[in-house]
MARMITI-321697 format. One record per atom (N, C-alpha, C, CB): residue number from 1; x, y, z. Coordinates in nm, 4 decimals. Glycine has a CB too. Layout:
   resi          x          y          z
    NUM          X          Y          Z
...
//
This chain:
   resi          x          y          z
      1    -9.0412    -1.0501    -0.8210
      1    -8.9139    -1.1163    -0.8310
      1    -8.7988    -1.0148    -0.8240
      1    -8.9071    -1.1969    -0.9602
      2    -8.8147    -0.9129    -0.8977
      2    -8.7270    -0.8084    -0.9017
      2    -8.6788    -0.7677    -0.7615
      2    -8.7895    -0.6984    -0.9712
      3    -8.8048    -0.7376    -0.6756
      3    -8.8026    -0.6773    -0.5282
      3    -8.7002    -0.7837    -0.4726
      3    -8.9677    -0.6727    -0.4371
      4    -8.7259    -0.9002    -0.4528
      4    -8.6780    -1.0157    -0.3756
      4    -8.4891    -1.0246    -0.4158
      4    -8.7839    -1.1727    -0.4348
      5    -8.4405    -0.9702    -0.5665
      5    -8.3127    -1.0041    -0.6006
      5    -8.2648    -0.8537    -0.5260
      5    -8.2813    -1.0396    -0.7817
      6    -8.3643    -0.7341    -0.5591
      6    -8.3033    -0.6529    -0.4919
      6    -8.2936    -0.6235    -0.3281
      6    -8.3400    -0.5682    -0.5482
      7    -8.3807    -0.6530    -0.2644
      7    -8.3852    -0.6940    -0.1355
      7    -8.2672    -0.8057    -0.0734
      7    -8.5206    -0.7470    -0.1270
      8    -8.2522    -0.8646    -0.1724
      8    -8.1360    -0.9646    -0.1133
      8    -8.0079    -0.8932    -0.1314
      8    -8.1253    -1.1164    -0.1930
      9    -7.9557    -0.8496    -0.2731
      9    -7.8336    -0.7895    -0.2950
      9    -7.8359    -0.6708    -0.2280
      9    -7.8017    -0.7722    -0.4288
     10    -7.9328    -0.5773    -0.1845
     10    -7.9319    -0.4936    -0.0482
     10    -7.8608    -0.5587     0.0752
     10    -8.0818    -0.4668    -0.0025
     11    -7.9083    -0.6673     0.1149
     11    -7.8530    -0.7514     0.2220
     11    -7.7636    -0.7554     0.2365
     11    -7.8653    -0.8481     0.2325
     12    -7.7152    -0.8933     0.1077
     12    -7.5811    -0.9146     0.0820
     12    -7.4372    -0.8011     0.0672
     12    -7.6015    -0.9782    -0.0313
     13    -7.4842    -0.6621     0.0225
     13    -7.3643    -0.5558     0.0499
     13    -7.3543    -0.5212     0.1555
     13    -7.3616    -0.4420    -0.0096
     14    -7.5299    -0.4981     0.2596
     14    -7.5179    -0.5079     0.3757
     14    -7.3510    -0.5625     0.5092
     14    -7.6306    -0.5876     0.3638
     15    -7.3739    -0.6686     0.4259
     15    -7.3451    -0.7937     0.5280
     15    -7.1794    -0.7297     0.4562
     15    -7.4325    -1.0099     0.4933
     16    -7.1389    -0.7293     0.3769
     16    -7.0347    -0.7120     0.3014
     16    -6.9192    -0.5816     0.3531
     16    -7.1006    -0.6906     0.1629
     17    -7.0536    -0.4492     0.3626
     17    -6.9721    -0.3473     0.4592
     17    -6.9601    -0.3906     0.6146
     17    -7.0491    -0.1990     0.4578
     18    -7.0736    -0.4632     0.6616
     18    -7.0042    -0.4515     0.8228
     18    -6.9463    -0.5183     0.8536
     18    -7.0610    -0.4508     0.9286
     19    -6.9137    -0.6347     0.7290
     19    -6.7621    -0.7561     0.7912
     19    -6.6237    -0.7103     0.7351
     19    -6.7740    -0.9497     0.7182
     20    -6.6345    -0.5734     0.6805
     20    -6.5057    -0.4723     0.6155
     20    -6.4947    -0.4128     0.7239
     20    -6.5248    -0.3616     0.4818
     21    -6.5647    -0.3524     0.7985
     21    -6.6031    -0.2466     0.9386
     21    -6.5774    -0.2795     1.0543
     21    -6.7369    -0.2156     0.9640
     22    -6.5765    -0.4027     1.0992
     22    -6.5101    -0.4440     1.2010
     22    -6.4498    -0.4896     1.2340
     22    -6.5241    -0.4658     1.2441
     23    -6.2831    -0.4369     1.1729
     23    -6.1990    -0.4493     1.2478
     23    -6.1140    -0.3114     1.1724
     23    -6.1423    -0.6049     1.2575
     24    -6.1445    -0.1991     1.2455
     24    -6.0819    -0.0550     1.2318
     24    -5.9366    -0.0729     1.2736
     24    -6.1586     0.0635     1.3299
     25    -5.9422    -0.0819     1.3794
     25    -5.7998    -0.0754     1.4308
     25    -5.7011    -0.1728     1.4135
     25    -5.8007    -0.0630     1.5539
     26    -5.7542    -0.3249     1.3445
     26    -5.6805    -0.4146     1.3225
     26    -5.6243    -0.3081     1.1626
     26    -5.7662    -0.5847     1.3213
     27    -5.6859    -0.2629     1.1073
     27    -5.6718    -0.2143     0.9446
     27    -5.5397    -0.1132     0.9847
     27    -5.8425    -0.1127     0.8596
     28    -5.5850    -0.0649     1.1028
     28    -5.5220     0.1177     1.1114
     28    -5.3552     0.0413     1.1509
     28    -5.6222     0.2689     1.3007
     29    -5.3547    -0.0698     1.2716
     29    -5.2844    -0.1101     1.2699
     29    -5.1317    -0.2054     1.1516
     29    -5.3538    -0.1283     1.3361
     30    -5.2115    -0.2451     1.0606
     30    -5.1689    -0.2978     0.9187
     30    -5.1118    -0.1807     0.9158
     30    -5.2734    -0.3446     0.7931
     31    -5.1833    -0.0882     0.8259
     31    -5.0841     0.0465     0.7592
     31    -5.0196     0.0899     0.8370
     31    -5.1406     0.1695     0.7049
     32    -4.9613     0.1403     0.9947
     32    -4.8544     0.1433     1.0455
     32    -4.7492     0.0514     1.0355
     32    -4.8775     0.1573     1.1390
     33    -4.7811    -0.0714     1.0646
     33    -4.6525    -0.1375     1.0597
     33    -4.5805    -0.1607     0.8741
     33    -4.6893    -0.2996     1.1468
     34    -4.6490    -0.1624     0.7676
     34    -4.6152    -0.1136     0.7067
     34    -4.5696     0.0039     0.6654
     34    -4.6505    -0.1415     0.6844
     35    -4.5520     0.0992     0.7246
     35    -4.4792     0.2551     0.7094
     35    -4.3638     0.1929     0.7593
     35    -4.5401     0.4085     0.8050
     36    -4.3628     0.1720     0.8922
     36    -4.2739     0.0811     0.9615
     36    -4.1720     0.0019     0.9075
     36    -4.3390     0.0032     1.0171
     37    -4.2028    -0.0703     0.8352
     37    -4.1195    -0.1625     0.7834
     37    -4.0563    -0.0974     0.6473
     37    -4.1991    -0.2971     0.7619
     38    -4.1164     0.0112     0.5621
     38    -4.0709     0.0806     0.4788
     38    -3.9763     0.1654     0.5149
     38    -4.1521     0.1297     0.4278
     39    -4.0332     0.2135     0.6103
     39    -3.8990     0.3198     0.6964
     39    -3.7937     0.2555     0.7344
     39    -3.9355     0.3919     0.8402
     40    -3.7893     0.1342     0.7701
     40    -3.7200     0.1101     0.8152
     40    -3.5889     0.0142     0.6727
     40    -3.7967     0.0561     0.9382
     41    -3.6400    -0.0140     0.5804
     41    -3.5739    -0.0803     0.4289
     41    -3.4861     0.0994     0.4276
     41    -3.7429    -0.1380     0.2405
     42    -3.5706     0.1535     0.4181
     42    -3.4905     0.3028     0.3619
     42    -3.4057     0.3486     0.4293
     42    -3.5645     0.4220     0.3460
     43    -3.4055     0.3346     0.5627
     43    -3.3196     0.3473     0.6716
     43    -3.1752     0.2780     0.6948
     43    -3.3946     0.3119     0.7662
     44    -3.2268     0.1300     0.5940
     44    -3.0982     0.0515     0.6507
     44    -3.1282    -0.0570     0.7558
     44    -2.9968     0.1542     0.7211
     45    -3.2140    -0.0165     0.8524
     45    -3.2226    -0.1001     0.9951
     45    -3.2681    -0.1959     0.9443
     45    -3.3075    -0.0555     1.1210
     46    -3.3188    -0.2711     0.8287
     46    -3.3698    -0.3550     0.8383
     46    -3.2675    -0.4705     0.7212
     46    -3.5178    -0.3111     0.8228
     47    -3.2246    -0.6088     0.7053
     47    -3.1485    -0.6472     0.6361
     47    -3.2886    -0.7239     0.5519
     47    -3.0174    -0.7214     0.7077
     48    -3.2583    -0.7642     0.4245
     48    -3.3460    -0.8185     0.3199
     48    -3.4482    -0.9273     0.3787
     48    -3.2557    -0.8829     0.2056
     49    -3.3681    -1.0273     0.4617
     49    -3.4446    -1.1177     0.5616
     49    -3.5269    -1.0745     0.6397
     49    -3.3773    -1.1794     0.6389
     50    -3.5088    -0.9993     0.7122
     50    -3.5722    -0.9235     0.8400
     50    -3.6812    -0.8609     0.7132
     50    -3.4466    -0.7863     0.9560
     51    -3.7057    -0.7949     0.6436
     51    -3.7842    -0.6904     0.5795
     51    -3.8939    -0.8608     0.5011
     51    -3.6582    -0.5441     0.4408
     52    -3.8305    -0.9248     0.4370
     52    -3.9307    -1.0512     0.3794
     52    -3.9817    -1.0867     0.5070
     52    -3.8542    -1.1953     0.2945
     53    -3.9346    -1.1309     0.6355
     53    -3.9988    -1.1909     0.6988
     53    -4.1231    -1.0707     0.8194
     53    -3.8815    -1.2893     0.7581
     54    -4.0779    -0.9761     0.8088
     54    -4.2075    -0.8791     0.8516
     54    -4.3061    -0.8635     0.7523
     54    -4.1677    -0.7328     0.8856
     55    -4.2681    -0.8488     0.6230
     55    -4.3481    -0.8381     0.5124
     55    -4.4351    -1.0006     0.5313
     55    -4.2431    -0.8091     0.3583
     56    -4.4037    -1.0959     0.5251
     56    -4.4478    -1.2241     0.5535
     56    -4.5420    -1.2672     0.7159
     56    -4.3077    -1.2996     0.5411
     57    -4.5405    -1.1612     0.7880
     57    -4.6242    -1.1314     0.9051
     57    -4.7534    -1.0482     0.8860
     57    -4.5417    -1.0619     1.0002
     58    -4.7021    -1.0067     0.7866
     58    -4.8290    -0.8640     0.7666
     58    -4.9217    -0.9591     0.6459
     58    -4.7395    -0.6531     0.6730
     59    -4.9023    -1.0460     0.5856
     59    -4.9151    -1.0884     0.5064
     59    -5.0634    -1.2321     0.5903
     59    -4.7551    -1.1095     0.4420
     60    -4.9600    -1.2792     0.6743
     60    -5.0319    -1.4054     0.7512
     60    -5.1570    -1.3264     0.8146
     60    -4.9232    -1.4902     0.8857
     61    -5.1323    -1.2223     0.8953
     61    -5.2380    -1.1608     0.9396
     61    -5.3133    -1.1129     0.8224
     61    -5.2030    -1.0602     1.0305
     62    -5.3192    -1.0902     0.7746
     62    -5.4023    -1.0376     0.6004
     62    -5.4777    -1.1234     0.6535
     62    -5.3379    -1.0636     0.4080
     63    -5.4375    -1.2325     0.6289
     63    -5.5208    -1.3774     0.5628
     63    -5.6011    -1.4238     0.7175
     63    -5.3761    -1.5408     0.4869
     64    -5.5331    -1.4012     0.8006
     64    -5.6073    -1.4537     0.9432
     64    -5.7738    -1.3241     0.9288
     64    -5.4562    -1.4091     1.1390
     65    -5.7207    -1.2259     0.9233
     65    -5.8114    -1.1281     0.9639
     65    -5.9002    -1.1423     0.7968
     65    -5.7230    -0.9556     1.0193
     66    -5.9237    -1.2118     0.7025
     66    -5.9915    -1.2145     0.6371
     66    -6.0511    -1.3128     0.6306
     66    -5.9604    -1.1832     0.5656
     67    -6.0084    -1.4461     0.7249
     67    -6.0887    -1.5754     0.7691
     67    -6.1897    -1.5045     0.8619
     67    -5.9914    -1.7046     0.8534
     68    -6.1263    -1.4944     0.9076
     68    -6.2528    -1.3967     1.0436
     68    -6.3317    -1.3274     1.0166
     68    -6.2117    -1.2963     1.1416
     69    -6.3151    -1.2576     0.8958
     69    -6.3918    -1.1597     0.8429
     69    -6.5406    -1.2440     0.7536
     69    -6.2778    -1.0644     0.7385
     70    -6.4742    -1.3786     0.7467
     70    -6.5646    -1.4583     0.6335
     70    -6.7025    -1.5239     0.6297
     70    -6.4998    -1.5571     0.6007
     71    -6.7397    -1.5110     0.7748
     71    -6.8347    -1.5533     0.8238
     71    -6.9208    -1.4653     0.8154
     71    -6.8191    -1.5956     0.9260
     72    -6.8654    -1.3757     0.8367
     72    -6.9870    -1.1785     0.8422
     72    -6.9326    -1.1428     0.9339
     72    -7.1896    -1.1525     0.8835
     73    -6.8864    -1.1808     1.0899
     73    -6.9004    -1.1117     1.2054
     73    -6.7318    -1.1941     1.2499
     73    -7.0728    -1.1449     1.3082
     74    -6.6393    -1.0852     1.3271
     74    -6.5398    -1.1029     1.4004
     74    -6.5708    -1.1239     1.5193
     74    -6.4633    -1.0194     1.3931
     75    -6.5615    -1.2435     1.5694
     75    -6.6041    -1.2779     1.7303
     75    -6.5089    -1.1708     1.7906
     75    -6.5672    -1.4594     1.7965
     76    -6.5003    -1.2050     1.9382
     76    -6.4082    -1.1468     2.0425
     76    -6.2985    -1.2278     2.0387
     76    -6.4630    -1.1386     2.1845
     77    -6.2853    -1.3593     2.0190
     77    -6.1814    -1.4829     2.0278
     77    -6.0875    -1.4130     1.8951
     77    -6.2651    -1.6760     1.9945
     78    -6.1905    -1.4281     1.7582
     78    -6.0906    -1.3753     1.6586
     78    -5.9925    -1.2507     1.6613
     78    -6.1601    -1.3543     1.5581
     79    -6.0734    -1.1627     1.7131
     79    -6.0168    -1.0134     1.7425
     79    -5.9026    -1.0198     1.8435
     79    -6.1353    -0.9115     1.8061
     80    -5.9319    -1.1009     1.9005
     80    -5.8157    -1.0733     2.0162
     80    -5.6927    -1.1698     1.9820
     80    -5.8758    -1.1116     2.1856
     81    -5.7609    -1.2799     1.8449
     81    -5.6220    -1.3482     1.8021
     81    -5.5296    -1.2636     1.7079
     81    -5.6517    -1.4861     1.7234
     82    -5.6380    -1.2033     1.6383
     82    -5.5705    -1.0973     1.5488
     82    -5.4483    -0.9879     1.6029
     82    -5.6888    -1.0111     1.5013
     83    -5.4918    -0.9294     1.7244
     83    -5.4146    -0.8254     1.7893
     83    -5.2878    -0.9222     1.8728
     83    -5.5265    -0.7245     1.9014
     84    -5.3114    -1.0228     1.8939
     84    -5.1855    -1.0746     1.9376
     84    -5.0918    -1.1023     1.8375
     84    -5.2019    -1.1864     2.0085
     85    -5.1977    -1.1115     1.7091
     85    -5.0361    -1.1657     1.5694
     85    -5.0072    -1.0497     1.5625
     85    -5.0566    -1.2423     1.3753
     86    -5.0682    -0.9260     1.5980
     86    -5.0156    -0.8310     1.5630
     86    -4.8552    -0.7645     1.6935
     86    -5.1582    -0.7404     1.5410
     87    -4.9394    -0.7945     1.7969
     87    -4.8488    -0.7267     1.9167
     87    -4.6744    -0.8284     1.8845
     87    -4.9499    -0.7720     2.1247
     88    -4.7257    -0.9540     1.8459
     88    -4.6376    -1.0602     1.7903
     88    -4.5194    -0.9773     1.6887
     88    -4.7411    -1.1792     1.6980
     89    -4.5824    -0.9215     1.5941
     89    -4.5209    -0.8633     1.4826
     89    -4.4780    -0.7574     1.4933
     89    -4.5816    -0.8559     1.3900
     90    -4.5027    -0.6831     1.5744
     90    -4.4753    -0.5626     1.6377
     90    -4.3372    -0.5414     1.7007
     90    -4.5708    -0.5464     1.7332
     91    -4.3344    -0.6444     1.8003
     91    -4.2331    -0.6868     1.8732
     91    -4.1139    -0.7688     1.7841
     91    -4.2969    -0.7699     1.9818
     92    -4.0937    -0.7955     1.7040
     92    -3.9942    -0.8684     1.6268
     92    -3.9521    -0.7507     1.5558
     92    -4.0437    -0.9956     1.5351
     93    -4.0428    -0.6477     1.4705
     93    -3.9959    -0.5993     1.3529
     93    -3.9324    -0.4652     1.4424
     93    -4.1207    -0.5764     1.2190
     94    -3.9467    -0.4339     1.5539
     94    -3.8787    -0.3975     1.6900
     94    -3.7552    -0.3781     1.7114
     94    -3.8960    -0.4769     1.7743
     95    -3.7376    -0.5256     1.7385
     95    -3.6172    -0.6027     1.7390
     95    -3.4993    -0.5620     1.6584
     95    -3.6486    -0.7254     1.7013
     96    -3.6008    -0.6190     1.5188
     96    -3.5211    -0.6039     1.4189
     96    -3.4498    -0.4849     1.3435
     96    -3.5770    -0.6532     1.3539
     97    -3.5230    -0.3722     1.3955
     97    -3.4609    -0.2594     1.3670
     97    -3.3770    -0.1913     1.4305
     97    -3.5240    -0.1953     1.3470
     98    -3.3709    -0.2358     1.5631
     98    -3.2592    -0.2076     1.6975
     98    -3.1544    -0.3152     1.6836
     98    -3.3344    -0.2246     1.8687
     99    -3.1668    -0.4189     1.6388
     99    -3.0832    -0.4711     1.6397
     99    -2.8893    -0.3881     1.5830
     99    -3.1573    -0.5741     1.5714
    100    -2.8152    -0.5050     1.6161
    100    -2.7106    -0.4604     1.5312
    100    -2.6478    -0.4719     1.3668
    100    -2.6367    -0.4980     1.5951
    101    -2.7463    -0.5442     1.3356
    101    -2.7599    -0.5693     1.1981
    101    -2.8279    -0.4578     1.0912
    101    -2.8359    -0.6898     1.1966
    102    -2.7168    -0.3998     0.9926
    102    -2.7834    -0.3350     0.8923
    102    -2.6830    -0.3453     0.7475
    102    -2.8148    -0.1776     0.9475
    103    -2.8242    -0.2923     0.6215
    103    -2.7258    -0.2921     0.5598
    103    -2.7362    -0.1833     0.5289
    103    -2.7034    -0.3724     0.4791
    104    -2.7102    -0.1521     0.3500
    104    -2.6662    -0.0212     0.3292
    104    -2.7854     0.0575     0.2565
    104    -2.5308    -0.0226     0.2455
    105    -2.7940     0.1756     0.3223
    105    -2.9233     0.2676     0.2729
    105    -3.0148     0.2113     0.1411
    105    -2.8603     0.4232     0.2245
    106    -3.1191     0.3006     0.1287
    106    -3.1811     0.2375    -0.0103
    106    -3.1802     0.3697    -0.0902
    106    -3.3532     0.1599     0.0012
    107    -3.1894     0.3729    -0.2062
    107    -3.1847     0.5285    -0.2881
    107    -3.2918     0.5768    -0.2814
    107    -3.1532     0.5398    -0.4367
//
């Protein structure tokens, strides 16, 4: 009996690291655009709205890329929905820092 709980909870972490593991670059991607969006609060370029609503992108993708993750395995469909919320978010928080809108430094 022992063998069988440990044989399974072997499995089960199994299964646990390689649905953490695949998606590297969706992860690597997250922590950039968060630097991103920090740099950019400290900078000014970004106004309180603009900074909640990128923060609120990084946030949706969290949750997308951890549905996907929930099954065990990230299809190709998921992965490639993931990188579009991302190219999505990318491109706004972009925007938003070129824009002409700022306010005033952060300490």
């Amino acid at each position: 009996m022992k063998k069988i709980v440990a044989l399974f909870s072997f499995f089960a972490f199994g299964l646990i690291i390689t649905a953490n593991a695949q998606t590297p670059r969706v992860d690597e991607r997250q922590q950039n655009q968060h630097q991103r969006i920090q740099q950019g609060v400290a900078s000014g370029e970004l106004t309180r709205r603009e900074t909640a609503h990128s923060i609120h992108d990084q946030r949706r993708i969290r949750r997308a890329e951890h549905v996907a993750k929930s099954d065990g395995t990230v299809t190709n469909a998921e992965r490639a929905r993931l990188h579009h919320m991302q190219n999505t978010a990318n491109r706004q928080l972009s925007r938003n820092k070129h824009d002409a809108q700022d306010r005033p430094r952060a300490n």
